[in-house]
N, CA, C and O atoms as a DFTB+ gen file, in Angstrom:
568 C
 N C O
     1  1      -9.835      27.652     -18.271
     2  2      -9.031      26.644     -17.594
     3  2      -9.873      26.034     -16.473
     4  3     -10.636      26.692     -15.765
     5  1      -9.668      24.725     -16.376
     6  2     -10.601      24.085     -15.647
     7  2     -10.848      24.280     -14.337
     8  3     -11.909      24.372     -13.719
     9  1      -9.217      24.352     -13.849
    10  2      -8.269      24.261     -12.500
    11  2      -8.889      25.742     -12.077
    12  3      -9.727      25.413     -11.237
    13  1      -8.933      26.806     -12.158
    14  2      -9.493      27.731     -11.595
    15  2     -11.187      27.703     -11.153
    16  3     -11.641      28.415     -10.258
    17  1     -11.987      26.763     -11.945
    18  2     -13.161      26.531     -11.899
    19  2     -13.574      25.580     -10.722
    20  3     -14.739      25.403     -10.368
    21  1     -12.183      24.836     -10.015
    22  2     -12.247      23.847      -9.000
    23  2     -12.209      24.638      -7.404
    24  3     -11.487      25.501      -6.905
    25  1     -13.461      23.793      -6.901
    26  2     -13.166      24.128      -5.587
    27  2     -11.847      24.419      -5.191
    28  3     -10.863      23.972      -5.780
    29  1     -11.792      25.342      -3.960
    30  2     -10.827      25.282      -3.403
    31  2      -9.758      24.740      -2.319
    32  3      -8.654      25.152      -1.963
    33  1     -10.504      23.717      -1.974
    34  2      -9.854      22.162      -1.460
    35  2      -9.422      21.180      -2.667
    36  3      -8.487      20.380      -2.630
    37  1     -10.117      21.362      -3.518
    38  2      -9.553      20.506      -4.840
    39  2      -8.334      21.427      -5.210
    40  3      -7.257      20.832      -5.247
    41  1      -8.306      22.839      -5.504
    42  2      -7.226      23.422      -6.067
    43  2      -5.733      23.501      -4.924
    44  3      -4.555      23.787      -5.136
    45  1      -6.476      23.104      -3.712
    46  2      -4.850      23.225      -2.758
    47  2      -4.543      21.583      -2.721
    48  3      -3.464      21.158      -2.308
    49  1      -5.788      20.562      -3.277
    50  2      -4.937      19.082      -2.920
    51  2      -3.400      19.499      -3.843
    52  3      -2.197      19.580      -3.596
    53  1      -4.480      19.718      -5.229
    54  2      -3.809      19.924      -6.473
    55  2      -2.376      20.220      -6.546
    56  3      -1.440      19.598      -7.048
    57  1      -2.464      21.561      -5.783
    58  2      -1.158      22.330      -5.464
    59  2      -0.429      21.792      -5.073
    60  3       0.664      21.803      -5.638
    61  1      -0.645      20.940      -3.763
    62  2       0.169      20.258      -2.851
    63  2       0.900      19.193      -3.763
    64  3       2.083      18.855      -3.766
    65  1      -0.079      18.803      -4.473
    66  2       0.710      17.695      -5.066
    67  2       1.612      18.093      -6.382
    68  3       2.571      17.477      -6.845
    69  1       1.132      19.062      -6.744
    70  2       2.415      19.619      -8.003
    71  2       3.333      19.725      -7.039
    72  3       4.295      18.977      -7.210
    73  1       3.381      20.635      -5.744
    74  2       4.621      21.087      -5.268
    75  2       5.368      19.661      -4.760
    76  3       6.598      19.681      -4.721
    77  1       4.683      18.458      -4.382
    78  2       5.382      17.097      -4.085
    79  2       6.020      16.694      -5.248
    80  3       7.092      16.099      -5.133
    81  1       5.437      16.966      -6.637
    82  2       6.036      16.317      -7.751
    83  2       7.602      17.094      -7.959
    84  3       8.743      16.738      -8.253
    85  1       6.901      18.346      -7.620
    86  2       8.174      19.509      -7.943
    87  2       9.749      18.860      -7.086
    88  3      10.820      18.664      -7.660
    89  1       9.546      18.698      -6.033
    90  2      10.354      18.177      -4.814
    91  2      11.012      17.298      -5.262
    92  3      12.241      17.374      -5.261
    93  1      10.256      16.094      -5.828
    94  2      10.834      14.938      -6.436
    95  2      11.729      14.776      -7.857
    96  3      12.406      13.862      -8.326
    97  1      11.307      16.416      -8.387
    98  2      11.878      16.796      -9.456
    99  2      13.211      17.228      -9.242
   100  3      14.184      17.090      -9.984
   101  1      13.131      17.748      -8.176
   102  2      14.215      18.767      -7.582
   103  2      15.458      17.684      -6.988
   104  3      16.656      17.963      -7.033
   105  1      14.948      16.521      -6.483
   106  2      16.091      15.676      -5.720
   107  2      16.137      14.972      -6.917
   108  3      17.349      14.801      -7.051
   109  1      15.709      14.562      -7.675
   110  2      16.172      13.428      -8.806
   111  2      17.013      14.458     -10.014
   112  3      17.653      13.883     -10.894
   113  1      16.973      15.660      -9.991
   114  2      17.830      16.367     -10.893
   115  2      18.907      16.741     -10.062
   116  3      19.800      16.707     -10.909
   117  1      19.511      17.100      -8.934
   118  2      20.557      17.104      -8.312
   119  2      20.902      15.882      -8.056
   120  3      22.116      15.881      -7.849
   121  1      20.441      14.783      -7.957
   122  2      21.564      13.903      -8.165
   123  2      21.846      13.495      -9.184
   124  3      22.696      12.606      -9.227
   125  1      21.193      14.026     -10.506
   126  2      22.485      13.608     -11.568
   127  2      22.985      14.878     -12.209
   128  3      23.487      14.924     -13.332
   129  1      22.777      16.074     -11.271
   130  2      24.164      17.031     -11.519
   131  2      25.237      16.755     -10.601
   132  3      26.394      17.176     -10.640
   133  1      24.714      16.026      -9.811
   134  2      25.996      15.695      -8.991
   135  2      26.516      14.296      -9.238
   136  3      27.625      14.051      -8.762
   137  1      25.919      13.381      -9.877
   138  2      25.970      12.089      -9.873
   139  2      26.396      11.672     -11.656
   140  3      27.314      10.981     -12.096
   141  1      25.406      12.349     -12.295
   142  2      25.098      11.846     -13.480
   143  2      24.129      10.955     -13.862
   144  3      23.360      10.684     -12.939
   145  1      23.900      10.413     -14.886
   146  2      22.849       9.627     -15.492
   147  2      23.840       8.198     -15.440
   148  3      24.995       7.881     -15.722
   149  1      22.357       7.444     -14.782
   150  2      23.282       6.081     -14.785
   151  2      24.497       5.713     -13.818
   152  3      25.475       4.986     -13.992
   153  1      24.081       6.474     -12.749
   154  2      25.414       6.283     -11.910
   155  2      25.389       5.420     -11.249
   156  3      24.401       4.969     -10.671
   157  1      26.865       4.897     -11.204
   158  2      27.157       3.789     -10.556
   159  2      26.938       3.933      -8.698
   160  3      27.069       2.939      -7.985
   161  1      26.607       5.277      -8.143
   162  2      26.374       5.699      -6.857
   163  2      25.111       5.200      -6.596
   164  3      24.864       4.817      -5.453
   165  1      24.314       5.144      -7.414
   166  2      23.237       4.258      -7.244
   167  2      23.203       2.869      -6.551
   168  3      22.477       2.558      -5.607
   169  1      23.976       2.208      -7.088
   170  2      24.611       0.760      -6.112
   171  2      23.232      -0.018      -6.445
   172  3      22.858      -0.687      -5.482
   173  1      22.610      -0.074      -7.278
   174  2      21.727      -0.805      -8.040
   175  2      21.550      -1.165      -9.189
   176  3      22.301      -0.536      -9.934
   177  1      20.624      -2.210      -9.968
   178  2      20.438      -2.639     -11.393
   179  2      20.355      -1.427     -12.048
   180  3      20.513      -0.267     -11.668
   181  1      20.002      -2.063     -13.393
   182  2      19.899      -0.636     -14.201
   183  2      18.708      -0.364     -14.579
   184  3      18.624       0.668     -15.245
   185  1      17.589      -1.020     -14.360
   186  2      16.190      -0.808     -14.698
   187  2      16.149       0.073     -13.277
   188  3      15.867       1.272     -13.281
   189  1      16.398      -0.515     -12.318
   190  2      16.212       0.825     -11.006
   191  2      16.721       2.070     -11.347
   192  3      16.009       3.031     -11.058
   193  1      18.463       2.421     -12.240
   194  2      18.625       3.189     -12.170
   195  2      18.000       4.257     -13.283
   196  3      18.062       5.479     -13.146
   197  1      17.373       3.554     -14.439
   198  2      16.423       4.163     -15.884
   199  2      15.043       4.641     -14.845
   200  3      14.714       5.804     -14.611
   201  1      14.559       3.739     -14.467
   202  2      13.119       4.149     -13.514
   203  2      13.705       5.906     -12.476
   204  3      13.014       6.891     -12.735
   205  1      14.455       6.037     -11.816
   206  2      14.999       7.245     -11.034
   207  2      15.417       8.323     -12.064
   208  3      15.239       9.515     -11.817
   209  1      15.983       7.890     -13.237
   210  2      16.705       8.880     -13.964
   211  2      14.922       9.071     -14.318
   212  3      14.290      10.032     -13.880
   213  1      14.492       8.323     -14.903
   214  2      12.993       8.703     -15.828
   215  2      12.336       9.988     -15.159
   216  3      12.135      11.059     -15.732
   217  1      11.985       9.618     -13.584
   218  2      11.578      10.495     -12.606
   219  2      12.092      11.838     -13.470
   220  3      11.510      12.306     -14.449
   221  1      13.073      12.236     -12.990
   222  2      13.593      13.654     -13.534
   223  2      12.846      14.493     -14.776
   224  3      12.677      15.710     -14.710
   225  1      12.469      13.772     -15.790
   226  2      11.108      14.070     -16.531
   227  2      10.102      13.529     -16.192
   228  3       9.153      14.098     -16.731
   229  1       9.753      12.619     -15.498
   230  2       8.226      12.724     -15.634
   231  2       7.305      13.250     -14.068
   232  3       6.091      13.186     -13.876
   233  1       8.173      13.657     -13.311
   234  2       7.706      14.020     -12.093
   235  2       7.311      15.896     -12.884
   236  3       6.203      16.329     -12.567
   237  1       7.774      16.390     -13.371
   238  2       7.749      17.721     -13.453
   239  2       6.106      18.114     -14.863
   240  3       5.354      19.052     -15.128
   241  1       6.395      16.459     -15.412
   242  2       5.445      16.699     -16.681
   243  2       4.158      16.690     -15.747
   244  3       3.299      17.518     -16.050
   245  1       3.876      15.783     -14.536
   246  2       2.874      15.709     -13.897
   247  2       2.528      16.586     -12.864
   248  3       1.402      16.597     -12.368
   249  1       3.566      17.422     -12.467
   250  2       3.175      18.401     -11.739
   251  2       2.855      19.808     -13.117
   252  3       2.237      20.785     -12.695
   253  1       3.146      19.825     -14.158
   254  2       2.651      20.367     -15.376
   255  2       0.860      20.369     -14.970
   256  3       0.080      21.188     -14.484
   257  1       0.778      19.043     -15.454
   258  2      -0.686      18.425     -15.679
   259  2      -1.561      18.846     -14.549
   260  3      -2.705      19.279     -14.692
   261  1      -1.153      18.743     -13.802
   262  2      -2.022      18.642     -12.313
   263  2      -3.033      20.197     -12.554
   264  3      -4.254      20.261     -12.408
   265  1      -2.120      21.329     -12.947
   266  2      -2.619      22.364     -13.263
   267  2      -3.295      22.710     -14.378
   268  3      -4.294      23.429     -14.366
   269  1      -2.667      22.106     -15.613
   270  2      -3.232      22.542     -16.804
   271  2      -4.365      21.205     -17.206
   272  3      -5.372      21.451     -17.870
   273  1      -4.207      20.484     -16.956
   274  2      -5.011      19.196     -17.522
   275  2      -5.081      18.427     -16.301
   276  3      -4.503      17.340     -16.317
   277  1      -5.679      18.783     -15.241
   278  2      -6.100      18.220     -13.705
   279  2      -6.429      16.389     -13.792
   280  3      -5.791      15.609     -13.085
   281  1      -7.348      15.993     -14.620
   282  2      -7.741      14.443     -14.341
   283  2      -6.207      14.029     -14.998
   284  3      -5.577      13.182     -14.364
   285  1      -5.610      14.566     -16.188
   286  2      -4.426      13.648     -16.538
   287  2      -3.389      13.754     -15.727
   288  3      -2.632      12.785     -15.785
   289  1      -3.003      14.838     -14.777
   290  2      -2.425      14.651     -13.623
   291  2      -2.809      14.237     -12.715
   292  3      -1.950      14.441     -11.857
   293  1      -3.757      13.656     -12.235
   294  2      -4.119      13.022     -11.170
   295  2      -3.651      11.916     -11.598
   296  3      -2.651      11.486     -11.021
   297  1      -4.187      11.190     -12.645
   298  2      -4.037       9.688     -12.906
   299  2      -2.316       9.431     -13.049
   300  3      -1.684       8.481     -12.588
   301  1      -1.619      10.980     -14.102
   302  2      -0.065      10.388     -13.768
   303  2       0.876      10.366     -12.351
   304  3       1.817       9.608     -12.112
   305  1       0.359      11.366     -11.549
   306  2       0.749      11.523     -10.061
   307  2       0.677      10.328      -9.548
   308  3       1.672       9.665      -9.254
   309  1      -0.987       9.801      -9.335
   310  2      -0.858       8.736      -8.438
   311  2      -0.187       7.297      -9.566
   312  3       0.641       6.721      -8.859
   313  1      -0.235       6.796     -10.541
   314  2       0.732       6.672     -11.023
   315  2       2.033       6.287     -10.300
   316  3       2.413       5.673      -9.304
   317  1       2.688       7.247     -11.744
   318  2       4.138       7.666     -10.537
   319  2       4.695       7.361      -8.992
   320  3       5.883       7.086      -8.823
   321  1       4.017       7.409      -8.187
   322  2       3.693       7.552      -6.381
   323  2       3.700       6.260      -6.423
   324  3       4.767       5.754      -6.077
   325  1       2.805       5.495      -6.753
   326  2       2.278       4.043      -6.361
   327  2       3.850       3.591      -6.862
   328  3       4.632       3.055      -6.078
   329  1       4.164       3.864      -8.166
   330  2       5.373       3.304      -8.634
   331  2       6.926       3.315      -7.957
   332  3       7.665       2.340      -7.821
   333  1       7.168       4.593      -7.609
   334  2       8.099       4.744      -6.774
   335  2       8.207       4.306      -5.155
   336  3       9.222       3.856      -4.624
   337  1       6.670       4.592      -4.376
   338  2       6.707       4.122      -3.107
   339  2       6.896       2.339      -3.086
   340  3       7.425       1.753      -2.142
   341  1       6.433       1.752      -4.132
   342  2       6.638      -0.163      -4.064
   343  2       7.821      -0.137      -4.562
   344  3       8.480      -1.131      -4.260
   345  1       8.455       0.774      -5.343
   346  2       9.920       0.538      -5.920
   347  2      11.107       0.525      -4.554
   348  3      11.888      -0.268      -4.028
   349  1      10.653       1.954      -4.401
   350  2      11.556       2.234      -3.298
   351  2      11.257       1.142      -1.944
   352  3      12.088       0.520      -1.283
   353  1      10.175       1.162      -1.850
   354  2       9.733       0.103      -0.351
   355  2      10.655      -1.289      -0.396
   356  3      11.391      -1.901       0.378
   357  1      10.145      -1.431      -1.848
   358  2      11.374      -3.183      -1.536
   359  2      12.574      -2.828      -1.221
   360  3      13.018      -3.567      -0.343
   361  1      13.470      -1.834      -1.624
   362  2      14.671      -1.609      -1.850
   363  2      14.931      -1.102      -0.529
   364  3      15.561      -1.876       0.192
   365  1      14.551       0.181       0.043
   366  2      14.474       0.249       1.553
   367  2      14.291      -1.005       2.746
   368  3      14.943      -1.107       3.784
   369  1      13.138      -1.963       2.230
   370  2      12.894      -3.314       3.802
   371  2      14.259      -4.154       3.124
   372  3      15.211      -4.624       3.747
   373  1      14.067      -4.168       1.964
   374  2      15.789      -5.115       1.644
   375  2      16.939      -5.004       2.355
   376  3      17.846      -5.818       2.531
   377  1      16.819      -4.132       2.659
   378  2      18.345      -3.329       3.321
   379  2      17.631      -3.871       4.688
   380  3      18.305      -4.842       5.030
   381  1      16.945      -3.745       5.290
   382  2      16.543      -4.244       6.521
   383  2      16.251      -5.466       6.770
   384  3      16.010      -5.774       7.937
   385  1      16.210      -6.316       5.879
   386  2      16.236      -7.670       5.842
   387  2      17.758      -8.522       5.626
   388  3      18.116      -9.665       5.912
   389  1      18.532      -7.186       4.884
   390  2      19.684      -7.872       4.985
   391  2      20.989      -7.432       5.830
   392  3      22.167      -7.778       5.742
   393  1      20.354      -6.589       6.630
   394  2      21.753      -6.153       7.116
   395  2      21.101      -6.111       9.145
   396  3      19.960      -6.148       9.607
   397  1      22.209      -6.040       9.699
   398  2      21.857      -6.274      11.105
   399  2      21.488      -4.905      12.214
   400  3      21.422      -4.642      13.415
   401  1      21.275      -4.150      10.566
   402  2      20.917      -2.706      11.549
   403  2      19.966      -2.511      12.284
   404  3      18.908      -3.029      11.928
   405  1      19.973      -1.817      13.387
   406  2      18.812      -1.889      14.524
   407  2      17.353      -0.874      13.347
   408  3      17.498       0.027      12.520
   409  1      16.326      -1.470      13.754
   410  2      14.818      -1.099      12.701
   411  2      15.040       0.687      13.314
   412  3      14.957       1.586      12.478
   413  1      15.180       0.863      14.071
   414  2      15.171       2.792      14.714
   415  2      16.413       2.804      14.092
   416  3      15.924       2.199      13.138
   417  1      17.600       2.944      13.752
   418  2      18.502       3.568      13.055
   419  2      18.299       3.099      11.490
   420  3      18.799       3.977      10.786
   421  1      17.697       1.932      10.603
   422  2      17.180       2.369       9.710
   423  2      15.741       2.999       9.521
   424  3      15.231       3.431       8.487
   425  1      15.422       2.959      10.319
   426  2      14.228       4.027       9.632
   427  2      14.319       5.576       9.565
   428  3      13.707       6.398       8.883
   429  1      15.525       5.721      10.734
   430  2      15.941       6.916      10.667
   431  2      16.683       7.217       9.032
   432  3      16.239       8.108       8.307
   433  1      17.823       6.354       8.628
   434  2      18.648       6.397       7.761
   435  2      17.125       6.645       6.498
   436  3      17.087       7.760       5.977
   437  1      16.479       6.065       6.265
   438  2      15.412       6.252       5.417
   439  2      14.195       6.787       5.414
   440  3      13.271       6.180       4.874
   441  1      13.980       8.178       6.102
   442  2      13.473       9.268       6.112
   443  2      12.801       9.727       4.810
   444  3      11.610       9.999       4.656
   445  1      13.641       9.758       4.036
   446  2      13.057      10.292       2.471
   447  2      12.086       9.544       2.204
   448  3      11.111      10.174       1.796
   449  1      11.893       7.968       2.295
   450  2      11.669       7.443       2.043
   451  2      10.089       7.388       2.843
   452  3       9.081       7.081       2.207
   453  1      10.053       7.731       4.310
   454  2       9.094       7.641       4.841
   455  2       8.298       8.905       4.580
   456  3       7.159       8.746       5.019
   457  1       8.442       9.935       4.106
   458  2       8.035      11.288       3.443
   459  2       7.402      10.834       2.267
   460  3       6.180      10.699       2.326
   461  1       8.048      10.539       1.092
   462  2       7.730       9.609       0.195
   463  2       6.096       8.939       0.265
   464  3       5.154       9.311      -0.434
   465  1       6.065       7.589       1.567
   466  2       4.984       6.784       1.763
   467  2       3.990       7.902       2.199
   468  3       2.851       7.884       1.733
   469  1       4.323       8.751       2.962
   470  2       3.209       9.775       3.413
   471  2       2.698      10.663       2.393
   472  3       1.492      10.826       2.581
   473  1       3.206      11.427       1.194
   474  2       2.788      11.908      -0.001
   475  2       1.818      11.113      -0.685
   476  3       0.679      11.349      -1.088
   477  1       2.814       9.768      -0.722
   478  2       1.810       8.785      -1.594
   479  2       0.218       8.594      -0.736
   480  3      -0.897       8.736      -1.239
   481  1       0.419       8.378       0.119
   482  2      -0.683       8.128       0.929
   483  2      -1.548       9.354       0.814
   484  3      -2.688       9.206       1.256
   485  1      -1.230      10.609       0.283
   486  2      -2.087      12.247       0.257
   487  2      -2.760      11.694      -0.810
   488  3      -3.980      11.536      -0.866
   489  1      -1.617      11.279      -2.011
   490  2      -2.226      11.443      -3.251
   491  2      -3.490      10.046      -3.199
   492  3      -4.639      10.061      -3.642
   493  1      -3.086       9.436      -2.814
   494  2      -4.281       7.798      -3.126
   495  2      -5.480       8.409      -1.979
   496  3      -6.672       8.135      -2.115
   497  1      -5.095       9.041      -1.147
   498  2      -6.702       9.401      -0.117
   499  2      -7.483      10.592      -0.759
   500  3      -8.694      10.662      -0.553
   501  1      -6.869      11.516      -1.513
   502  2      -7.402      12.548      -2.232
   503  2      -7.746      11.912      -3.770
   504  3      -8.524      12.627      -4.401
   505  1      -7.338      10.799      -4.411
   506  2      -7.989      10.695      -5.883
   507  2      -9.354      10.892      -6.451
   508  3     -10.118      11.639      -7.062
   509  1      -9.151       9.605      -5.787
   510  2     -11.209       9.987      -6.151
   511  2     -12.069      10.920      -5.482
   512  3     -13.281      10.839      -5.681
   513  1     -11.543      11.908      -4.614
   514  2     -12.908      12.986      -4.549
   515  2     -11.790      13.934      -5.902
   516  3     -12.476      14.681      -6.600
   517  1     -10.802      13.931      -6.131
   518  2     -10.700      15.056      -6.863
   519  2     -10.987      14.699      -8.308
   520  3     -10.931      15.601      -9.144
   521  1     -11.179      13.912      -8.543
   522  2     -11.897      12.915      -9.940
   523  2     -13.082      13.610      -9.265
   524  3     -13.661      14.669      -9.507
   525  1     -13.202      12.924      -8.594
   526  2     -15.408      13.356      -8.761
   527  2     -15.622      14.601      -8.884
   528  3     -16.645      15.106      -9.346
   529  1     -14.536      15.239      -8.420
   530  2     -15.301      16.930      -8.663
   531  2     -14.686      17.195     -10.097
   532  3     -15.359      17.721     -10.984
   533  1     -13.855      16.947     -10.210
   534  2     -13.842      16.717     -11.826
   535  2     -15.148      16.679     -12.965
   536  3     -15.780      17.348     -13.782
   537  1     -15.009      15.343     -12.327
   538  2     -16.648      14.731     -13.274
   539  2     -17.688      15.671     -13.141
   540  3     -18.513      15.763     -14.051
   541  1     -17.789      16.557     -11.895
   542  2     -19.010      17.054     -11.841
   543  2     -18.634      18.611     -12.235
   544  3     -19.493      19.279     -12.809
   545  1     -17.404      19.162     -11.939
   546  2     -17.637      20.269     -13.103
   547  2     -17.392      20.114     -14.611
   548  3     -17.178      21.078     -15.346
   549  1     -17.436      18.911     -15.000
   550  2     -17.032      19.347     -16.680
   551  2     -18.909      18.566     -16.989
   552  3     -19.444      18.652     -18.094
   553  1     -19.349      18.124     -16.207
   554  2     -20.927      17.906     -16.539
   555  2     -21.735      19.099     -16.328
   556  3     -22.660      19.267     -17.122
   557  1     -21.556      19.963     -15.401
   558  2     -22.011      21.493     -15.225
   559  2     -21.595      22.359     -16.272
   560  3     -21.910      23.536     -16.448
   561  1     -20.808      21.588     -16.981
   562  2     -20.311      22.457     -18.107
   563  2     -20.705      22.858     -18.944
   564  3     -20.684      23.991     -19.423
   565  1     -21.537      21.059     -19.513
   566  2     -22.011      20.761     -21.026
   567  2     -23.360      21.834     -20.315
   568  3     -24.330      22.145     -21.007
């Protein structure tokens, strides 16, 4: 297995980021045991609400990967991340563009959301060294 063969700053980005995927696994499956698939609690389109339900599988397949098949979880993590932080970002400043709430009580109200941008921001500052060490142990390989 590759992932054991990786430094050990590469194997805790790694970690970190399965356990972020895990997280995201964890809140997008309680709300549709509590919500359901397709819920109207959503208070959005339905391509927003297929994209959130999707999460629920594919956040967990990539925290899978990250361990067993490291470059194909990297590429679906950051992925994923990029996808959800611009998804969610419009949908979060929307609400702040349309409503007269003071910017400190929504940013408070959207917390998750700022957790979220900060993950994403782990995963896009860690890609490419954990690609490169990639590249360079499976060339130490041959």
């Amino acid at each position: 297995m590759i992932f054991t063969k990786l430094k050990t700053k590469i194997q805790i980005n790694l970690i970190l980021q399965c356990i972020g995927m895990l997280i995201g696994t964890t809140t997008h499956l309680l709300w549709i045991i509590n919500h359901g698939f397709f819920s109207a609690k959503y208070h959005v389109g339905v391509l927003s609400m297929l994209f959130w339900d999707s999460l629920t599988f594919l956040d967990p397949i990539a925290a899978v990967l990250l361990i067993s098949r490291p470059k194909a979880g990297i590429w679906m993590t950051a992925i994923i991340i990029v996808a959800d932080v611009l998804h969610n970002g419009i949908l979060c400043f929307s609400v702040l563009l349309s409503t007269d709430v003071p910017v400190i009580s929504w940013a408070k109200n959207e917390w998750m959301f700022w957790i979220q941008l900060f993950f994403g921001l782990f995963v896009i500052a860690t890609f490419k060294g954990n690609l490169i060490a990639l590249k360079i142990k499976r060339v130490r390989k041959i």
